[in-house]
C-alpha positions in Angstrom: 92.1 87.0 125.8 92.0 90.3 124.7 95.4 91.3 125.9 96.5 88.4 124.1 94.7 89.9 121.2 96.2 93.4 121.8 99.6 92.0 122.3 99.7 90.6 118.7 97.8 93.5 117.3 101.1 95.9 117.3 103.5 94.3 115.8 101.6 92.9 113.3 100.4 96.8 112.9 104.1 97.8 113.0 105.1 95.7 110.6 102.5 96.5 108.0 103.7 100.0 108.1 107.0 99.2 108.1 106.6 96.9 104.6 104.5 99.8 103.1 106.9 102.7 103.9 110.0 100.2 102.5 108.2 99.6 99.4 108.0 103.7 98.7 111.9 104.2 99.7 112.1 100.9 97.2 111.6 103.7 94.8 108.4 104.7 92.7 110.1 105.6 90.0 110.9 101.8 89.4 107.1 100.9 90.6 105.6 101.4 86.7 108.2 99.7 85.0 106.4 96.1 84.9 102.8 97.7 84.6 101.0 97.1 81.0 101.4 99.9 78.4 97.5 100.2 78.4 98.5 102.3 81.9 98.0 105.8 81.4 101.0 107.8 83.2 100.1 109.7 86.0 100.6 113.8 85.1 100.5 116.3 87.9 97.5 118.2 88.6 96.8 121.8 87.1 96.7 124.2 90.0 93.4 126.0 89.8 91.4 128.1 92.4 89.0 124.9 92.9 91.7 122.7 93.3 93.6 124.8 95.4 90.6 125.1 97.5 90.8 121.3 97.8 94.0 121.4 99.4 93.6 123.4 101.9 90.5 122.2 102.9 92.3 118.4 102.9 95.3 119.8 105.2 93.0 122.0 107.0 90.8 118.9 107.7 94.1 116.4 109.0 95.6 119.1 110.6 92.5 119.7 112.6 92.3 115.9 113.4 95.3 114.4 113.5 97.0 117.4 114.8 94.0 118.6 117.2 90.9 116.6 118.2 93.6 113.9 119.2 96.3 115.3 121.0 93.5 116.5 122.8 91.8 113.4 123.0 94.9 112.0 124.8 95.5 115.0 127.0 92.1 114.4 128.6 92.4 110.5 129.2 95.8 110.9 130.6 94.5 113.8 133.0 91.1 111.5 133.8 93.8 109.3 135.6 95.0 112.5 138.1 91.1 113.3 139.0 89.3 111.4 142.4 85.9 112.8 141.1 83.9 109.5 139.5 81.7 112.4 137.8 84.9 114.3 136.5 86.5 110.9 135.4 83.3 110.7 133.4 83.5 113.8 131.6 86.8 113.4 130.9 86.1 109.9 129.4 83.6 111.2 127.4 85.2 114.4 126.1 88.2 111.7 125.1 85.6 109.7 123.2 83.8 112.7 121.1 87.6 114.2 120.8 88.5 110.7 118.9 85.1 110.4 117.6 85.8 113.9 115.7 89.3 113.2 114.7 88.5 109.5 113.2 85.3 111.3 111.0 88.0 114.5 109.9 90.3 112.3 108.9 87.7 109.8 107.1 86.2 113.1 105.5 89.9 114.1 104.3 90.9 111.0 102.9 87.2 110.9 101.0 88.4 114.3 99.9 92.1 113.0 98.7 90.4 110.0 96.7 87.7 112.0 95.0 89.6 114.8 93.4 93.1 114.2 93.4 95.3 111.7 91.3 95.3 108.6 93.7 98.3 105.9 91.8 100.1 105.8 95.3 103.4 106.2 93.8 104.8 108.7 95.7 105.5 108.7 99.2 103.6 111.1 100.4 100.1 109.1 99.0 101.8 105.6 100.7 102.5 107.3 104.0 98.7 108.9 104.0 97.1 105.3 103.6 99.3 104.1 106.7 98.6 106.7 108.9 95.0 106.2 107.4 95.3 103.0 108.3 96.5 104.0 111.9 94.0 106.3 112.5 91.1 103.8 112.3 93.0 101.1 114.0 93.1 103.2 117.6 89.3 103.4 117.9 89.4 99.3 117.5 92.1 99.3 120.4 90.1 101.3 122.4 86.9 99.0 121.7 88.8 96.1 122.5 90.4 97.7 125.8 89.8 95.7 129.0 88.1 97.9 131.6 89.7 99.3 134.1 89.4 97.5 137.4 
């Protein structure tokens, strides 16, 4: 039942993305057009230290997770399969799991980070493709709950 599950899970995944990234090639500029005038237009940020600071600290914080903790995270499942030690196996598996665990809460902590002190109208790309890889990133640790084990 769960492969079912997981077999229906992807494309239905895929496909969300796929409507959410043709929606910002669509064209933002045209995305305003039918909004009320009672919507204030979006200006770009003023570039000061503190925001600056912000910044980094956001690409500092995905880079770390999305381009780190799991890579890593992956690296160590796929070598778990190479190992004959059940106690190595184990502390590969777990390694894997505080790898993901880290990358998931990093990219939770950059996204709280994006939505708190930057302009958040998602209508640029840049903002659309963030929420899907957001998105993404919380949807692996649900595959990997709803895995089958290993027999």
């Amino acid at each position: 039942m769960l492969l079912f599950g997981r077999k229906r899970l992807l494309p239905a995944v895929s496909g969300c993305v796929i409507l959410l990234l043709a929606s910002s090639i669509h064209g933002a500029s045209d995305s305003l057009e039918g909004l009320n005038h009672s919507y204030k237009s979006v200006q770009p940020l003023e570039l000061t230290p503190k925001l600056s600071l912000q910044l980094k600290l956001h690409a500092f914080l995905l880079w770390s997770s999305v381009g780190f903790l799991m890579p890593i995270g992956v690296l160590l499942i796929r070598f778990s399969s190479n190992v004959k030690s059940a106690k190595a196996v184990r502390v590969l598996f777990y390694c894997h799991v505080a790898a993901q665990v880290a990358g998931v809460a990093l990219a939770t902590a950059a996204a709280a980070l994006s939505i708190t002190n930057f302009e958040n109208a998602f209508n640029n790309t840049h903002q659309r493709i963030g929420v899907a890889l957001y998105g993404l990133v919380w949807i692996q640790p649900l595959i990997g709950f709803l895995r089958p084990d290993r027999a």
